[in-house]
C-alpha positions as semicolon CSV with decimal commas, in nm:
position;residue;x (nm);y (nm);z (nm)
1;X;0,817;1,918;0,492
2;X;0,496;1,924;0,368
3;X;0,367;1,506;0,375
4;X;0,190;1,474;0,025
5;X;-0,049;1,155;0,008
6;X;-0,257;1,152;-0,310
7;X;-0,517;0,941;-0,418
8;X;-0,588;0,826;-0,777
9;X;-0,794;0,580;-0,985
10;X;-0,751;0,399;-1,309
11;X;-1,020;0,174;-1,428
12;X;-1,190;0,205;-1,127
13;X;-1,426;0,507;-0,985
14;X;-1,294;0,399;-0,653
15;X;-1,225;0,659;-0,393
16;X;-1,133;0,560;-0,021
17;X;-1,379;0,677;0,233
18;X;-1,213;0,959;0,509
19;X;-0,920;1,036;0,282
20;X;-0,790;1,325;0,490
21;X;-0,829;1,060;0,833
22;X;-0,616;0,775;0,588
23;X;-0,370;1,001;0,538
24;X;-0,283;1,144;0,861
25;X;-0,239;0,758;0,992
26;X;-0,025;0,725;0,721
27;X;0,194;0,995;0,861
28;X;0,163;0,876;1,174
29;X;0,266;0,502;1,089
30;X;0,562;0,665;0,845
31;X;0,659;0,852;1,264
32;X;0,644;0,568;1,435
33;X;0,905;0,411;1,224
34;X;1,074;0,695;1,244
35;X;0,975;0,862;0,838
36;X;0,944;1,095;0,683
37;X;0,629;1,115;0,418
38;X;0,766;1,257;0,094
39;X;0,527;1,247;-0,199
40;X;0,338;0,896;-0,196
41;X;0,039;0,808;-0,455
42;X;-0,178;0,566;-0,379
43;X;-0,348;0,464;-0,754
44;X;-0,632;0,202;-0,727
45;X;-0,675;0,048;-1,032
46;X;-0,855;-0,285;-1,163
47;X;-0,688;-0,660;-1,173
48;X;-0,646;-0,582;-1,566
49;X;-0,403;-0,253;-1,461
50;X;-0,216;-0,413;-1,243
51;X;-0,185;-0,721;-1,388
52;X;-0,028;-0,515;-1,722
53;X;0,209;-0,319;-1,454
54;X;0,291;-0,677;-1,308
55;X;0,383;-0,824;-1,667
56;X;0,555;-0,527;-1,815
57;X;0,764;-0,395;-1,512
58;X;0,789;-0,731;-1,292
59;X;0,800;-1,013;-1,562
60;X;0,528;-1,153;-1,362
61;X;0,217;-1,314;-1,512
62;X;0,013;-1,340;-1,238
63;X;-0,242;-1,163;-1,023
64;X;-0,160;-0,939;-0,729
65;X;-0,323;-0,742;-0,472
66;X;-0,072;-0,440;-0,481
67;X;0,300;-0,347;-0,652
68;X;0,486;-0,089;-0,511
69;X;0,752;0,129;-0,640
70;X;1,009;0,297;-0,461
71;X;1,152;0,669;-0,546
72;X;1,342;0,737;-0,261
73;X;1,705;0,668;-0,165
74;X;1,798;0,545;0,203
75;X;1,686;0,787;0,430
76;X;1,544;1,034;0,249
77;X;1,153;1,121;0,272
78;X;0,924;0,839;0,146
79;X;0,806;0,878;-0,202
80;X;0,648;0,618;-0,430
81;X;0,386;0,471;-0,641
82;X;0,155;0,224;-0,476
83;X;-0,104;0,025;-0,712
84;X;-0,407;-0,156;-0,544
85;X;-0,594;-0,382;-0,744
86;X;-1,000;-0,312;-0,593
87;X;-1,092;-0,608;-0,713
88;X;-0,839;-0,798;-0,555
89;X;-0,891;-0,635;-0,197
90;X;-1,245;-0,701;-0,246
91;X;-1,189;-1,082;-0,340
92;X;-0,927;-1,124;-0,044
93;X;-1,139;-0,907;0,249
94;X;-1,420;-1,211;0,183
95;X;-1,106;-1,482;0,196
96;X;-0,954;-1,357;0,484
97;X;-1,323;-1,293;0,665
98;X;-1,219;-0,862;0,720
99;X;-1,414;-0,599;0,604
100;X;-1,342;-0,438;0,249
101;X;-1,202;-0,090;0,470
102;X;-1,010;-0,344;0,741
103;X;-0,817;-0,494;0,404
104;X;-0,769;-0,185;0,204
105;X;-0,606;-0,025;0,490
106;X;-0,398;-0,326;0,548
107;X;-0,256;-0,318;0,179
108;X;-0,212;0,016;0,207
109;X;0,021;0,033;0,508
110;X;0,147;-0,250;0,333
111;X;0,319;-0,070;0,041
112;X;0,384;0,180;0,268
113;X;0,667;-0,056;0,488
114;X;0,780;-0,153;0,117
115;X;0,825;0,252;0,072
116;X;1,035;0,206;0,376
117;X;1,271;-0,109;0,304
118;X;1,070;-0,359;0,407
119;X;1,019;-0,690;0,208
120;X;0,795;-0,980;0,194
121;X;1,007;-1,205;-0,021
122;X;1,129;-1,516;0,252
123;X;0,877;-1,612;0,516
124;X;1,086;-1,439;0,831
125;X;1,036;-1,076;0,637
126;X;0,703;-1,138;0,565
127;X;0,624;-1,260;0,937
128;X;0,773;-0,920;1,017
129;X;0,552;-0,755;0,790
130;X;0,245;-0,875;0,882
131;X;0,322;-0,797;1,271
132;X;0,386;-0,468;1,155
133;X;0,047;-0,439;0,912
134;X;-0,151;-0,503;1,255
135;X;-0,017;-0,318;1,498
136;X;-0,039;-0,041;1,273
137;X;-0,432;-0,139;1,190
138;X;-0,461;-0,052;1,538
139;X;-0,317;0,309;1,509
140;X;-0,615;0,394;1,263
């Protein structure tokens, strides 16, 4: 199967720098947990996007850094919208002292362990997650 990672922007002129090199880690993170990549977009957007995505589709009325919705049943190929506030990732790469790249990758494999059935909701999952976000850094 062809793994289709596409990139998109709303609001935003944003495009990720080495798009082809993102991707391929991608797949190789989706391996490693033993995925497959279906069709994933990634759409980077402003706080004003996602925050009307957040209200409308969540109920939530706050800011986030990324929402992620799943297409794919149990064990099929990954596919999936993934929205990344730019604003947000800039905001929290200066909070969290990384570099704009180290933080937009981070999110990004983020949604992608959501893709896979991973959650962040109680503080075990989200220990889990975060172990997972940085060893998976490492693979870039």
């Amino acid at each position: 199967m062809k793994h289709t990672i596409r990139y998109f922007s709303e609001g935003t002129s944003f495009r990720p720098e080495n798009p082809i090199k993102i991707r391929k880690w991608l797949v190789k993170v989706a391996s490693a947990e033993k995925q497959e990549i279906g069709n994933i977009n990634y759409i980077f957007c402003t706080d004003r996007y996602l925050l009307k995505i957040n209200q409308s589709y969540l109920r939530h009325h706050s800011l986030t850094d990324i929402i992620t919705f799943q297409y794919n049943e149990t064990g099929q190929p990954l596919e999936g919208d993934i929205f990344i506030s730019i604003p947000r990732i800039r905001e929290n790469a200066k909070k969290f002292k990384a570099t704009f790249n180290d933080e937009l990758h981070r999110v990004m494999v983020h949604g992608l362990l959501h893709l896979m059935g991973y959650t962040d909701k109680k503080t075990h999952d989200k220990a889990i997650m975060r172990k997972k976000e940085t060893m998976y850094l490492s693979l870039r």
